[in-house]
ROVO-568911 format. One record per atom (N, C-alpha, C): residue number from 0; residue in one letter; atom name; x, y, z. Coordinates in pm, whole numbers, plus 50000, padded with zeros to 5 digits. Layout:
# ROVO-568911
[site NUM; 'A'; 'CA'; [X; Y; Z]];
...
This chain:
# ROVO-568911
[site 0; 'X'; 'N'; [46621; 33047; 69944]];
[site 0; 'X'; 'CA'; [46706; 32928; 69946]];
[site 0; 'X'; 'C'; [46732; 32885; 70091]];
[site 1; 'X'; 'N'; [46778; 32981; 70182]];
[site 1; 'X'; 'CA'; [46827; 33000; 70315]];
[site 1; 'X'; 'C'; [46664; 32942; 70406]];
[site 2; 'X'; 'N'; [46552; 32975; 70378]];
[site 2; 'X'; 'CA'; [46412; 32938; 70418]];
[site 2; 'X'; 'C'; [46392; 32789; 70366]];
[site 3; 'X'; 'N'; [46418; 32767; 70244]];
[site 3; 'X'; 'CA'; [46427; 32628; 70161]];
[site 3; 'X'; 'C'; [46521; 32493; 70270]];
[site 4; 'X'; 'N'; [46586; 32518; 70281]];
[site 4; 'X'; 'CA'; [46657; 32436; 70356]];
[site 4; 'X'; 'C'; [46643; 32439; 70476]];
[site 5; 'X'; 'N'; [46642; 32547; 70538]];
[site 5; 'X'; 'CA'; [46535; 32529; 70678]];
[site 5; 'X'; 'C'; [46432; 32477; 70689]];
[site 6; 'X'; 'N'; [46372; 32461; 70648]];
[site 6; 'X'; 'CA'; [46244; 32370; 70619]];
[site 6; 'X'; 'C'; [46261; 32228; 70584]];
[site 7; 'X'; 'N'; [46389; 32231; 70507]];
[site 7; 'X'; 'CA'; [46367; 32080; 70434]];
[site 7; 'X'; 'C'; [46454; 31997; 70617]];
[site 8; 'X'; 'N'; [46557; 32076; 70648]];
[site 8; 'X'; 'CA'; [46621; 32035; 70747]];
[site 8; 'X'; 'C'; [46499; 31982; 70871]];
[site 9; 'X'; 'N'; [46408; 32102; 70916]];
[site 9; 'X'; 'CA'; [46324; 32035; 71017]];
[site 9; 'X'; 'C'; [46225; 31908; 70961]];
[site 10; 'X'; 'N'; [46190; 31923; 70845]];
[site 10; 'X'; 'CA'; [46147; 31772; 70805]];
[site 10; 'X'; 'C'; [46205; 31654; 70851]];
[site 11; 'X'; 'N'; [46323; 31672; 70842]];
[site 11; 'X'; 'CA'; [46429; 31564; 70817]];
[site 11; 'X'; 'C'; [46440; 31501; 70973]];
[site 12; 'X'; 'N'; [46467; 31639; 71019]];
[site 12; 'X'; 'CA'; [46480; 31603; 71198]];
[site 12; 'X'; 'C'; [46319; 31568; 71267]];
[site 13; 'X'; 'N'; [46202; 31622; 71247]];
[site 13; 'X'; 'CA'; [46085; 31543; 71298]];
[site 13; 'X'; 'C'; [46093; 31400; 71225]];
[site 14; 'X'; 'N'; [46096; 31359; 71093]];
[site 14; 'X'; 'CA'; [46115; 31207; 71080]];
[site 14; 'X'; 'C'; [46173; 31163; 71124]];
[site 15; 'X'; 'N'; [46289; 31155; 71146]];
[site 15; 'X'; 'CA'; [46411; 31085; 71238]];
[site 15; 'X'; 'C'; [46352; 31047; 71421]];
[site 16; 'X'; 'N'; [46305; 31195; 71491]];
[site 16; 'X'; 'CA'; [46219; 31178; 71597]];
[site 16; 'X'; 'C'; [46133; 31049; 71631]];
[site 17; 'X'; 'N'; [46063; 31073; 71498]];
[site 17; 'X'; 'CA'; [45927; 31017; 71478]];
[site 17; 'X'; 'C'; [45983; 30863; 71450]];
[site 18; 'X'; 'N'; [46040; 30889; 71407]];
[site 18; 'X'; 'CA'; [46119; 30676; 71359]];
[site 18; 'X'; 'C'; [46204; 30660; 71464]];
[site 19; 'X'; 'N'; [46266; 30698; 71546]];
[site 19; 'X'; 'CA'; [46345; 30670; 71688]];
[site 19; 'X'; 'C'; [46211; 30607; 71754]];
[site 20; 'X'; 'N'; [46106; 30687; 71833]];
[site 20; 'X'; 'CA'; [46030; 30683; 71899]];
[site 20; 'X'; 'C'; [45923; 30553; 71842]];
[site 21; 'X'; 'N'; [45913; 30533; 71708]];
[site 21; 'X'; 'CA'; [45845; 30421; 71711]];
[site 21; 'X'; 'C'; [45893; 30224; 71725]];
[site 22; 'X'; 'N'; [46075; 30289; 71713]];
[site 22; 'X'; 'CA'; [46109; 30141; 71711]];
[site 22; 'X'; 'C'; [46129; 30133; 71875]];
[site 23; 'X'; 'N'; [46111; 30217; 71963]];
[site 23; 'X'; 'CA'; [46173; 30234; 72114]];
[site 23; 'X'; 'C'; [46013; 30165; 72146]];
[site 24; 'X'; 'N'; [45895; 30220; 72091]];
[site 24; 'X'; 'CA'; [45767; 30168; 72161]];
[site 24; 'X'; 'C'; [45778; 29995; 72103]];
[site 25; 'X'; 'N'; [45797; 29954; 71941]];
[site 25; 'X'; 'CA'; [45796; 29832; 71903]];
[site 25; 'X'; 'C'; [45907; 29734; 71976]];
[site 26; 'X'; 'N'; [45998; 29776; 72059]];
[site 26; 'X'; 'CA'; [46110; 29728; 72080]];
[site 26; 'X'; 'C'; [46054; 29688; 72217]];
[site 27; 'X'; 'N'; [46031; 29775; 72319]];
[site 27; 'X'; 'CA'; [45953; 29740; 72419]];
[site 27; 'X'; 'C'; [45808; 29608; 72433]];
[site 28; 'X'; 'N'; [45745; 29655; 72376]];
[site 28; 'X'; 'CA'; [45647; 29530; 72317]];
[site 28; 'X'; 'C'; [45687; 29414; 72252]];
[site 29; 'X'; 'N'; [45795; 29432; 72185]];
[site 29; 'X'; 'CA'; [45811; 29249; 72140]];
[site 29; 'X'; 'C'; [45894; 29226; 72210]];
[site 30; 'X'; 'N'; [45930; 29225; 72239]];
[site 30; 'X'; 'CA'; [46032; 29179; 72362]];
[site 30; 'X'; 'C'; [45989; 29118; 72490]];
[site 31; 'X'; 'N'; [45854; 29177; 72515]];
[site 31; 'X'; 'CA'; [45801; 29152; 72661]];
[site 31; 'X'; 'C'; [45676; 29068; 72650]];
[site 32; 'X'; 'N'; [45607; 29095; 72516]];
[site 32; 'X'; 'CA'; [45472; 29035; 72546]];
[site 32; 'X'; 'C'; [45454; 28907; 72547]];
[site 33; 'X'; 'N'; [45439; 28819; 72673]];
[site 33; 'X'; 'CA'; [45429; 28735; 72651]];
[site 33; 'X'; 'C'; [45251; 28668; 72720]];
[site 34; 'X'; 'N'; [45220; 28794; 72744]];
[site 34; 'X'; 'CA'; [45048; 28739; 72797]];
[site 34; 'X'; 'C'; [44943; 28838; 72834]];
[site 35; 'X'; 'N'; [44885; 28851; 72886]];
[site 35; 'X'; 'CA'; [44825; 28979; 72915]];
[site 35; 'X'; 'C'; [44877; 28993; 73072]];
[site 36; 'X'; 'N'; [44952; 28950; 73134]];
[site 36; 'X'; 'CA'; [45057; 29019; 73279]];
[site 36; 'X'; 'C'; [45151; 29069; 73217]];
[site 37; 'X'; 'N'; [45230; 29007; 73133]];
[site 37; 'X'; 'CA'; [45354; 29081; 73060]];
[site 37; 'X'; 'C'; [45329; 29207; 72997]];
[site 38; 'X'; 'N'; [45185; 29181; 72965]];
[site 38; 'X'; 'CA'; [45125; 29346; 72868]];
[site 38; 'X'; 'C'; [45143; 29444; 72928]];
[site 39; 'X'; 'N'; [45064; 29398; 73071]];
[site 39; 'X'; 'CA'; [45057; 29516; 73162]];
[site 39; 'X'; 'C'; [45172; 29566; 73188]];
[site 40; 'X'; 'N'; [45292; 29454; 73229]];
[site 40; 'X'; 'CA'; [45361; 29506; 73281]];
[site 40; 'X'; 'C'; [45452; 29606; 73223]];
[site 41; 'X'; 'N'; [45488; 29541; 73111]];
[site 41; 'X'; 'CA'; [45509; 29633; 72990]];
[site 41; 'X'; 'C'; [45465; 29736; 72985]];
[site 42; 'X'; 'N'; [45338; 29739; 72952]];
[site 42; 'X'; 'CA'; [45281; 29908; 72970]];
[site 42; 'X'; 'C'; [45303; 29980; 73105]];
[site 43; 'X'; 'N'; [45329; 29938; 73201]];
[site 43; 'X'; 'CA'; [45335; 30015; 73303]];
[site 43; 'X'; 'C'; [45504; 30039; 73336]];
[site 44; 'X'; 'N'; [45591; 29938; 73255]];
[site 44; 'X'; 'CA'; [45751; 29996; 73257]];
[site 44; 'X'; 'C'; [45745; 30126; 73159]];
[site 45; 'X'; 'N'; [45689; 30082; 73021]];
[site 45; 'X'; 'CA'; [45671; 30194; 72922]];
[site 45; 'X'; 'C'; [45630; 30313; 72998]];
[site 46; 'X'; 'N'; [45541; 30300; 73063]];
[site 46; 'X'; 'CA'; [45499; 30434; 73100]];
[site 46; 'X'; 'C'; [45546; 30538; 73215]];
[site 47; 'X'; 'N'; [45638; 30426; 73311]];
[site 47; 'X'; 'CA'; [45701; 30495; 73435]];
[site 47; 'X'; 'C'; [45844; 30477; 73429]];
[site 48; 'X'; 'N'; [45874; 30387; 73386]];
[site 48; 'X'; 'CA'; [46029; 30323; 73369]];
[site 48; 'X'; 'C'; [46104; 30429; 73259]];
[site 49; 'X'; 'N'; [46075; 30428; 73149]];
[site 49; 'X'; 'CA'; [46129; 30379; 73033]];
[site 49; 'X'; 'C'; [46261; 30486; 73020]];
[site 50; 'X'; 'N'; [46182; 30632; 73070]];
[site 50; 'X'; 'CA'; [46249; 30745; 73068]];
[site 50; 'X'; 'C'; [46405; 30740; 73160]];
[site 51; 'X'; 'N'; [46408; 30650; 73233]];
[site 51; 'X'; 'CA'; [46541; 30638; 73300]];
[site 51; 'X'; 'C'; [46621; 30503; 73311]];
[site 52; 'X'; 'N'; [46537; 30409; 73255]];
[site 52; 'X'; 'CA'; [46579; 30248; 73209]];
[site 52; 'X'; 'C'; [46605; 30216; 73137]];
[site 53; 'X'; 'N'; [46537; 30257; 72981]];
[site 53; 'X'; 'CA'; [46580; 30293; 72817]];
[site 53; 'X'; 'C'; [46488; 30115; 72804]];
[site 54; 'X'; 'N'; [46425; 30121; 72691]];
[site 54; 'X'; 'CA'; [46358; 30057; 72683]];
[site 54; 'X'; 'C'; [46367; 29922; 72642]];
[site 55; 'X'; 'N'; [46518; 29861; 72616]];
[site 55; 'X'; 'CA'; [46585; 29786; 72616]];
[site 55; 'X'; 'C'; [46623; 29736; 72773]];
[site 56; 'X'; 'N'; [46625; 29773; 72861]];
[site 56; 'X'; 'CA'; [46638; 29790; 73028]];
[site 56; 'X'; 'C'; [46810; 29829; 73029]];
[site 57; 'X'; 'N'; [46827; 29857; 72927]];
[site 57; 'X'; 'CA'; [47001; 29898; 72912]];
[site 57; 'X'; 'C'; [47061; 30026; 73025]];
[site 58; 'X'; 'N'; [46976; 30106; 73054]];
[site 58; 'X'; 'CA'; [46961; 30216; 73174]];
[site 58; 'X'; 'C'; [46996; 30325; 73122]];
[site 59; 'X'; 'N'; [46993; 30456; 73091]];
[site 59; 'X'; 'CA'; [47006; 30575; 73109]];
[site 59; 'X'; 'C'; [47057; 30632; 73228]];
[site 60; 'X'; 'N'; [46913; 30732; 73316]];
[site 60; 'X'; 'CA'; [47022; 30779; 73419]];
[site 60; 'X'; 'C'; [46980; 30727; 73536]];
[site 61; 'X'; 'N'; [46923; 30570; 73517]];
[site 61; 'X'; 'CA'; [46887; 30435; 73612]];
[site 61; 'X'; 'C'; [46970; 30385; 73590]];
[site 62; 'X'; 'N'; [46990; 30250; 73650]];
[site 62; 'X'; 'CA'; [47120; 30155; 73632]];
[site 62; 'X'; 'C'; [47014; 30068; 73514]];
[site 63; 'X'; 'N'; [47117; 30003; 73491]];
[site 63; 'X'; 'CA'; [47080; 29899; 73403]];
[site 63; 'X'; 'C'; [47004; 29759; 73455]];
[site 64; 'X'; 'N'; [46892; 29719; 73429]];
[site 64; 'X'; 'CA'; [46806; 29665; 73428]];
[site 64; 'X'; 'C'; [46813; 29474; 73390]];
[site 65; 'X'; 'N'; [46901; 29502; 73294]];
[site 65; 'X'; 'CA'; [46925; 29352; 73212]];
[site 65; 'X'; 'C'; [46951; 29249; 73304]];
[site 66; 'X'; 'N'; [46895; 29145; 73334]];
[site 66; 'X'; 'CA'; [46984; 29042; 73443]];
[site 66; 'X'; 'C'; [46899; 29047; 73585]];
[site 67; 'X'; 'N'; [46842; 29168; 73601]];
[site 67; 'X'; 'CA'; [46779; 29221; 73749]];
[site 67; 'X'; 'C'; [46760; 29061; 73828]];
[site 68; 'X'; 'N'; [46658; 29001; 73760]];
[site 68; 'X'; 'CA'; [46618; 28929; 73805]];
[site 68; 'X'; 'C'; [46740; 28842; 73892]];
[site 69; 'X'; 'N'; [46840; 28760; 73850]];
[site 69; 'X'; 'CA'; [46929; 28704; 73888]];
[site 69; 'X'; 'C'; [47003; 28748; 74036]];
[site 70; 'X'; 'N'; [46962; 28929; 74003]];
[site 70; 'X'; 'CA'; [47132; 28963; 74134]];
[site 70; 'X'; 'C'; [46966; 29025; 74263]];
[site 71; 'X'; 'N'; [46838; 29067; 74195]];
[site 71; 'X'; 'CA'; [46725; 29061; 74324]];
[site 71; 'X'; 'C'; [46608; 28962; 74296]];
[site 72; 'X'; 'N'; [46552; 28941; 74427]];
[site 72; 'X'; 'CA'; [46417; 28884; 74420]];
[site 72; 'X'; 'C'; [46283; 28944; 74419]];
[site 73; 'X'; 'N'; [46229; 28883; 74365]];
[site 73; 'X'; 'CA'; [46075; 28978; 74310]];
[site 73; 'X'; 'C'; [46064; 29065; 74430]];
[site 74; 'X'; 'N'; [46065; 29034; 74599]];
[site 74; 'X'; 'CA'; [46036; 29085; 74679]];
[site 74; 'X'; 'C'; [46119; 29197; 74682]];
[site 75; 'X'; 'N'; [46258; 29222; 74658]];
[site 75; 'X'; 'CA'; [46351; 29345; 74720]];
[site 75; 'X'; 'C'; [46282; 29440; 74593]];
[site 76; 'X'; 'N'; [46219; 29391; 74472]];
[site 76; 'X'; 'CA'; [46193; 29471; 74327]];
[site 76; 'X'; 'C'; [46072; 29577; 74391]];
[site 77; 'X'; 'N'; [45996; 29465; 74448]];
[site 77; 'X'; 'CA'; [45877; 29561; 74532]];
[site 77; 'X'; 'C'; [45903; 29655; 74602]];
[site 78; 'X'; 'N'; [46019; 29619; 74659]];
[site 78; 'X'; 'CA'; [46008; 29713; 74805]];
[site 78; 'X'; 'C'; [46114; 29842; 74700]];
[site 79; 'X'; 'N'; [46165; 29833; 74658]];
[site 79; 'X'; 'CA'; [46230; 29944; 74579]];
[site 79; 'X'; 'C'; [46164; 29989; 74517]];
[site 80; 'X'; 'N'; [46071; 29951; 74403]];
[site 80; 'X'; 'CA'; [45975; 29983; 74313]];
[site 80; 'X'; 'C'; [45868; 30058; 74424]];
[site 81; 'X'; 'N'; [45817; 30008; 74535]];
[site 81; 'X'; 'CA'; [45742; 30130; 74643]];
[site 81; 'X'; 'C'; [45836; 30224; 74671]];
[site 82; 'X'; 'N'; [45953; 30208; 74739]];
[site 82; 'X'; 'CA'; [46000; 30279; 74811]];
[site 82; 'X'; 'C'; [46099; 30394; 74795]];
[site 83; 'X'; 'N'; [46138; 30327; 74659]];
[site 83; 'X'; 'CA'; [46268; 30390; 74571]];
[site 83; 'X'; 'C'; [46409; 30337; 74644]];
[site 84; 'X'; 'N'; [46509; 30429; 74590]];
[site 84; 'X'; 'CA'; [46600; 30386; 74585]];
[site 84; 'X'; 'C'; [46726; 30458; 74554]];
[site 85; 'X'; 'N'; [46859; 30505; 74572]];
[site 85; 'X'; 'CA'; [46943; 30569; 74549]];
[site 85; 'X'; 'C'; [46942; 30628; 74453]];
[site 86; 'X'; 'N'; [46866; 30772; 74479]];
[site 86; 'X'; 'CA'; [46820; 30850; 74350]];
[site 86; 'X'; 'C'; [46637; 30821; 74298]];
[site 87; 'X'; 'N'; [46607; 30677; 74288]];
[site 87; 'X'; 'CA'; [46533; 30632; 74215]];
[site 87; 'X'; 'C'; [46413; 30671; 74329]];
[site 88; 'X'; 'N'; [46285; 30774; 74259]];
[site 88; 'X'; 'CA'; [46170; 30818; 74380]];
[site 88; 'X'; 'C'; [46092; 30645; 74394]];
[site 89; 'X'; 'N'; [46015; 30698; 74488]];
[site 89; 'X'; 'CA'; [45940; 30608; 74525]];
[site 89; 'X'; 'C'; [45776; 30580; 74468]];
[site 90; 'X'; 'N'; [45736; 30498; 74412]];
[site 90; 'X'; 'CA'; [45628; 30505; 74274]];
[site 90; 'X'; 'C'; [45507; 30437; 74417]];
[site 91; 'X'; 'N'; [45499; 30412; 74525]];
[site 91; 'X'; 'CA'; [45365; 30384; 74616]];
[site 91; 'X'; 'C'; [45234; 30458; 74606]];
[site 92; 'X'; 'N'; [45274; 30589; 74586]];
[site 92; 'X'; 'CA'; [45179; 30688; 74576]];
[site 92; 'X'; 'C'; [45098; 30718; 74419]];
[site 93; 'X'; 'N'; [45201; 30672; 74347]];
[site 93; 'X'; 'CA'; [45181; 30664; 74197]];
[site 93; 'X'; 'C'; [45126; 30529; 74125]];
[site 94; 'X'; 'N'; [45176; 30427; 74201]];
[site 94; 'X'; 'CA'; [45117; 30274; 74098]];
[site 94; 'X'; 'C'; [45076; 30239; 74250]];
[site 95; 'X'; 'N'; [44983; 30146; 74197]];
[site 95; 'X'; 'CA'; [44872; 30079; 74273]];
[site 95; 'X'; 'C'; [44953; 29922; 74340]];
[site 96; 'X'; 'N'; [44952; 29831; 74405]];
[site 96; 'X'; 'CA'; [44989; 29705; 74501]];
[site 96; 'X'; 'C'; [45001; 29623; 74382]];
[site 97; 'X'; 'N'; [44907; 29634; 74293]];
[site 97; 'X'; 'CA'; [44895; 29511; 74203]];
[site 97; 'X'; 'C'; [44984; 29539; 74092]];
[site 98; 'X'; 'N'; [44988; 29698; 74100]];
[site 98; 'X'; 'CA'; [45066; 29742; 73972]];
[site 98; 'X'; 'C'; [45276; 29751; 74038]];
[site 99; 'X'; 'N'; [45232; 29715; 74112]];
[site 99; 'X'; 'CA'; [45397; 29749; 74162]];
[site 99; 'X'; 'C'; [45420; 29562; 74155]];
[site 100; 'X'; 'N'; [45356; 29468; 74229]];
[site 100; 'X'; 'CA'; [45373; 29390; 74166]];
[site 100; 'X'; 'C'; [45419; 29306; 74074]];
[site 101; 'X'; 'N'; [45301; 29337; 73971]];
[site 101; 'X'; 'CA'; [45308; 29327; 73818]];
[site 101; 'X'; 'C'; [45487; 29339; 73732]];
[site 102; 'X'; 'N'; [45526; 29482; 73820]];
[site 102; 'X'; 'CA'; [45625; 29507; 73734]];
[site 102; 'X'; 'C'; [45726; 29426; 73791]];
[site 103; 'X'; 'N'; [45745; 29391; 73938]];
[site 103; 'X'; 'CA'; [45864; 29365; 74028]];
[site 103; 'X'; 'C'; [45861; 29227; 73947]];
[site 104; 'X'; 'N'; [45765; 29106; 73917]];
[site 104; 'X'; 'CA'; [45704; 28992; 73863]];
[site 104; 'X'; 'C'; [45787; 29001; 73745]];
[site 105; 'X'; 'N'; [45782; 29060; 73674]];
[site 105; 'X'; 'CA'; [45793; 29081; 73557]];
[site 105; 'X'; 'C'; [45938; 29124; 73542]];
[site 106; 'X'; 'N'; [46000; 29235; 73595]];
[site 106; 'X'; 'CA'; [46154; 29241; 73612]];
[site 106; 'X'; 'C'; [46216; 29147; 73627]];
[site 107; 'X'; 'N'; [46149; 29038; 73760]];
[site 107; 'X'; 'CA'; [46239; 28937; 73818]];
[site 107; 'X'; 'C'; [46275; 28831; 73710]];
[site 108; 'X'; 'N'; [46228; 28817; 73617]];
[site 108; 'X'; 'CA'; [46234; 28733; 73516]];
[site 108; 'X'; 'C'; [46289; 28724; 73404]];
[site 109; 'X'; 'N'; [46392; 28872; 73482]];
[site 109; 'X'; 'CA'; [46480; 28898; 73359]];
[site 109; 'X'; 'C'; [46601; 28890; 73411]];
[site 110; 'X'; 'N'; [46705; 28750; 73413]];
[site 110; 'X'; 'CA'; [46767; 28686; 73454]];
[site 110; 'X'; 'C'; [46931; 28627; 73353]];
């Protein structure tokens, strides 16, 4: 019985996992796609961002994201997005000119 419910319990908790994690990837994508620059950029927040921005840009243990655009300009997004930032490492060595870009482009426009 005691094995029975252990079992039924970790079921319960990998589905739940598994359905968190797919509305966090669908949530990210409709939200952003609006071309194949937005794709990218998207994919490249998804993939470096997401873990400390939350995929809503709501922030975790980043600040919050929502608005960016309004209070910086694409340019200060770059130079932070290379360089980092209070706490936040520096992604130069990790994303490519076009790919730091892409994302700063793409942040700024979220206003």
């Amino acid at each position: 019985m005691k094995a029975k419910l252990t079992s039924s319990l970790i079921v319960v908790i990998v589905l739940l996992v598994t359905a968190c994690s797919k509305e966090t990837d669908n949530q990210v994508k409709s939200e952003t796609m609006n071309g194949p620059a937005d794709a990218n950029a998207a994919a490249l927040y998804k993939k470096q961002c997401i873990s400390c921005h939350a995929a809503d840009l709501s922030g975790k243990v980043g600040p919050d994201l929502r608005g960016i655009g309004a209070t910086r300009t694409e340019e200060e997004l770059v130079e932070i997005i290379q360089d980092g930032s209070k706490g936040m490492p520096a992604f130069q060595k990790i994303l490519s000119v076009e790919e730091i870009e892409a994302l700063a482009q793409w942040l700024s426009t979220n206003k």
